[in-house]
C-alpha positions in Angstrom: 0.0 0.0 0.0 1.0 3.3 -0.7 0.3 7.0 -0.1 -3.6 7.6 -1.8 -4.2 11.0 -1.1 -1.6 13.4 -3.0 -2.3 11.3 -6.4 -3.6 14.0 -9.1 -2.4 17.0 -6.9 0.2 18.2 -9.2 -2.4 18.6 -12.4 -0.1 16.7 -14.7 -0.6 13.2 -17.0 -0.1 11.0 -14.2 -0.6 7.4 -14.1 -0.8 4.8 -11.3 -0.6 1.1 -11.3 -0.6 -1.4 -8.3 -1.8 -4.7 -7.0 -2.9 -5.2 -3.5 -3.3 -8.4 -1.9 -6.0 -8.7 0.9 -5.4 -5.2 1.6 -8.0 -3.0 3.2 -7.7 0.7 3.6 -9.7 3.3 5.6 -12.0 6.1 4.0 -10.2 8.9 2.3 -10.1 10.9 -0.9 -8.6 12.3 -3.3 -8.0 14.1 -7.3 -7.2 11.4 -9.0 -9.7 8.6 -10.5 -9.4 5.9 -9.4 -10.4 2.0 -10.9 -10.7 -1.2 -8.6 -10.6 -4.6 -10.3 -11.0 -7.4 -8.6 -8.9 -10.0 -9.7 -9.5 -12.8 -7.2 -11.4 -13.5 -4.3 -13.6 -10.4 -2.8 -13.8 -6.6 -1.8 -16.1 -4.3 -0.5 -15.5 -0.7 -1.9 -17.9 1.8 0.0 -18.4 4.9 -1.9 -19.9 7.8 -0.2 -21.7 5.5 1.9 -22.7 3.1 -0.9 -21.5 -0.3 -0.3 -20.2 -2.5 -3.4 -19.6 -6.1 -3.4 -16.7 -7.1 -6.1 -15.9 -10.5 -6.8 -13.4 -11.8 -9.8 -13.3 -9.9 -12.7 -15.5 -6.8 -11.1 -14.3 -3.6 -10.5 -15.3 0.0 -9.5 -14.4 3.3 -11.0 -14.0 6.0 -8.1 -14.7 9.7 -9.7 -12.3 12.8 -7.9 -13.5 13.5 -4.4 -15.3 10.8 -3.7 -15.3 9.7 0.4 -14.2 5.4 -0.5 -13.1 2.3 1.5 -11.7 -0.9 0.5 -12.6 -3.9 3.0 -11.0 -7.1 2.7 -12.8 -9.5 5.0 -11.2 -12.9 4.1 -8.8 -12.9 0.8 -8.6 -10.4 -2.6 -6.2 -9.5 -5.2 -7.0 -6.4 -6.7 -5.5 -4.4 -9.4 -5.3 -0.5 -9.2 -5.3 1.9 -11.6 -5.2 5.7 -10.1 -5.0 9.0 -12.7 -5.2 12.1 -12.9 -8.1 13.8 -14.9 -5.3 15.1 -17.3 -5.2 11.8 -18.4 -8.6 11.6 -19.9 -9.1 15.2 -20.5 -12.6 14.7 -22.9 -13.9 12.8 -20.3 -13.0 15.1 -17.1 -14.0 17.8 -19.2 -17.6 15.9 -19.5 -18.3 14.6 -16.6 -16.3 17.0 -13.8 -19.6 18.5 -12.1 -20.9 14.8 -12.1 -20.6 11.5 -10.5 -22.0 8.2 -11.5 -25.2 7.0 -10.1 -23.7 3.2 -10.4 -19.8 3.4 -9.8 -19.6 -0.6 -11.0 -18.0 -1.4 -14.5 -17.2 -4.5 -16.0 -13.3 -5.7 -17.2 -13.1 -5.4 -20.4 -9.3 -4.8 -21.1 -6.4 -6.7 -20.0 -4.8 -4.2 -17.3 -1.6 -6.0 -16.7 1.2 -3.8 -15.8 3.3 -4.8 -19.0 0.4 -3.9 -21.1 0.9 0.1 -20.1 3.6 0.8 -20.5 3.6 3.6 -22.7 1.1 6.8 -22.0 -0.8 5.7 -25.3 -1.5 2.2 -24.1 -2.5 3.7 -20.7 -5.0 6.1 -22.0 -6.6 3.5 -24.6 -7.3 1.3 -21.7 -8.2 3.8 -19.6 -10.7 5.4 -22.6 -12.4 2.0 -22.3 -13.0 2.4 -19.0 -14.7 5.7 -19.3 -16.8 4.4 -22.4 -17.4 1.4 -20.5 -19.1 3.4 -17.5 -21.1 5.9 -19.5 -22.9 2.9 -21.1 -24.0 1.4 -18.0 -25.2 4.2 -15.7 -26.4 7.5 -15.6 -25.0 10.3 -14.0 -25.9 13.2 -11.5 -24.6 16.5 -10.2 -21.8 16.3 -8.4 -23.1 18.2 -4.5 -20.5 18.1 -1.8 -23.0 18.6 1.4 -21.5 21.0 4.0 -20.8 17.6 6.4 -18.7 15.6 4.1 -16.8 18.7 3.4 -16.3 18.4 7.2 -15.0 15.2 7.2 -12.7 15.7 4.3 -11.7 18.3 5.8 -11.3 16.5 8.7 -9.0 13.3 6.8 -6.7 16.0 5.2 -5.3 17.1 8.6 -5.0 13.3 9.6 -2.9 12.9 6.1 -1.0 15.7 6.9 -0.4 15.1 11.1 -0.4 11.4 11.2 3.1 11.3 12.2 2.5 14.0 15.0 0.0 14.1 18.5 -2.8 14.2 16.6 -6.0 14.2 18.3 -9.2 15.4 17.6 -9.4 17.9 19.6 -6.7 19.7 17.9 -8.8 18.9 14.6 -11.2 20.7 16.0 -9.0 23.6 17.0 -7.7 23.9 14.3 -11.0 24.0 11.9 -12.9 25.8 14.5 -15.7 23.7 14.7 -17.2 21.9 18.4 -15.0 18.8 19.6 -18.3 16.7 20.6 -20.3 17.7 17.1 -17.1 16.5 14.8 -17.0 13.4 17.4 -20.3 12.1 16.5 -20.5 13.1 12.8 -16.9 11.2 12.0 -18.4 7.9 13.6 -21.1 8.2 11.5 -19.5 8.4 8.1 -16.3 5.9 9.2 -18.0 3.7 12.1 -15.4 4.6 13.9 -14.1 6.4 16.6 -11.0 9.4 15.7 -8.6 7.0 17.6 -9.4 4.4 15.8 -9.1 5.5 12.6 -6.0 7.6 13.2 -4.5 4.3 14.3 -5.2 2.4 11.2 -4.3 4.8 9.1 -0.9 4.7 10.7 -0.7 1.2 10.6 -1.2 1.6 6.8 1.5 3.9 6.7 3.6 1.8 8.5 2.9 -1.1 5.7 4.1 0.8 3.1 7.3 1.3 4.8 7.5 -1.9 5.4 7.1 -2.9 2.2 8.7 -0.1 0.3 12.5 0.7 2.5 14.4 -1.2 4.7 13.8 1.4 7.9 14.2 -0.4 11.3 11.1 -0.9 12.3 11.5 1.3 15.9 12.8 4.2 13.1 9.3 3.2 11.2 7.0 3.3 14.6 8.2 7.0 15.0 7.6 8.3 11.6 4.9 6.5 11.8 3.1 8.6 15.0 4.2 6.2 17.6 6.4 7.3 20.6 6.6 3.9 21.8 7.7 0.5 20.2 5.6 -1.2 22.8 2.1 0.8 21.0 3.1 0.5 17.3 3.6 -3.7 18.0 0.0 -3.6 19.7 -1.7 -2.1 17.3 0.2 -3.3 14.0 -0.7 -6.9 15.6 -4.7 -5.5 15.9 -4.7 -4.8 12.5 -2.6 -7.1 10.3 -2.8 -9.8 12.5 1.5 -10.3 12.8 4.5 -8.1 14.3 6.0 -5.5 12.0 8.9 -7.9 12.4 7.4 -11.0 11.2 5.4 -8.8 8.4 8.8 -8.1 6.8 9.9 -11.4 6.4 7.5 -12.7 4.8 7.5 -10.5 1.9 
């Protein structure tokens, strides 16, 4: 897993592919598109509080902005393609004051990695995509209510503070709304407490560096929000169901 949230920021052609394997990741949003395939097994993708049930060869497309999930209860391979709307400028240009009604498409292009590897091959396949989804749904004007604003506003200082004391209260500080009001509204869009959430999105962070560099993991648990080694073990445990330690080697 890597960072979600800064893809499409820069507005240039930018272009995205990964796999994840029975990876889950907490809500959060961002510029870019984004498409979900399922490649095996199952995922849950929950869309502004739409829930979508993907099994092999099922995917999602995920417009800019949109508050998503991805929920892994037993096993899934999923591939990912995230871009930037420069990438499929007609179509951005279309479609930016809208969102589909149904965010579900069917695979029909072979999205292997060694398939795209030049920006022509990425846009034809990605041109399918967005001719794919405009034949099976309809769409409707894009309104950000004033609460999911709130919240989004609320995930951007968790993306950008992660690593620090973040707390709620100092959200709320910060964006000058009350501490109990932002309390209650978060838990209902995540199910989840602040704490909570902070906490797995840390331990996401902390996958990716384990994955990605060859930090020691105490060096990790710090950049990572955690004073203590003792707290990062606990919760990476909670979450992914190993130490950070034994994570590693079995990549």
């Amino acid at each position: 897993m890597y960072f979600f949230e800064k893809h499409g920021m820069d507005e240039t052609q930018t272009f995205n592919y990964a796999e994840l394997i029975n990876s889950s990741f907490p809500l959060h949003f961002h510029r870019a598109y984004e498409i979900i395939i399922v490649e095996q097994g199952e995922m849950t993708v929950k869309i502004e509080g739409k829930s979508y049930y993907l099994s092999e060869d099922e995917g999602v497309f995920i417009f800019p902005n949109q508050l998503h999930e991805l929920i892994t209860e037993n096993q899934s391979h999923c591939r990912l393609l995230i871009f930037s709307p420069e990438m499929v400028k007609d179509f951005y240009s279309m479609y930016k004051h809208a969102v589909p009604d149904n965010n579900t498409i069917t695979v029909n292009a072979d999205i292997k990695k060694e398939n795209m590897t030049s920006v022509f091959s990425q846009k034809s396949i990605l041109y399918k995509f967005c001719d794919e989804l405009t034949r099976s749904t309809t769409f409707s004007q894009r309104i950000l209510p004033s609460k999911t604003k709130i919240i989004q506003t609320i995930l951007l200082y968790i993306e950008e503070h992660y690593y620090e004391d973040c707390t709620l209260k100092t959200v709320a500080q910060d964006i000058q709304y009350d501490y109990a009001y932002l309390s209650k509204l978060f838990y209902q869009y995540t199910g989840m407490s602040f704490t909570e959430y902070l906490n797995r999105y840390r331990i996401t962070q902390a996958v990716y560096f384990l994955n990605s560099t060859d930090l020691p993991v105490k060096e990790i648990a710090h950049q990572c929000g955690y004073n203590t080694l003792r707290t990062f073990n606990r919760n990476f445990k909670l979450y992914q169901y190993s130490s950070p330690t034994d994570y590693r080697n079995k990549r």
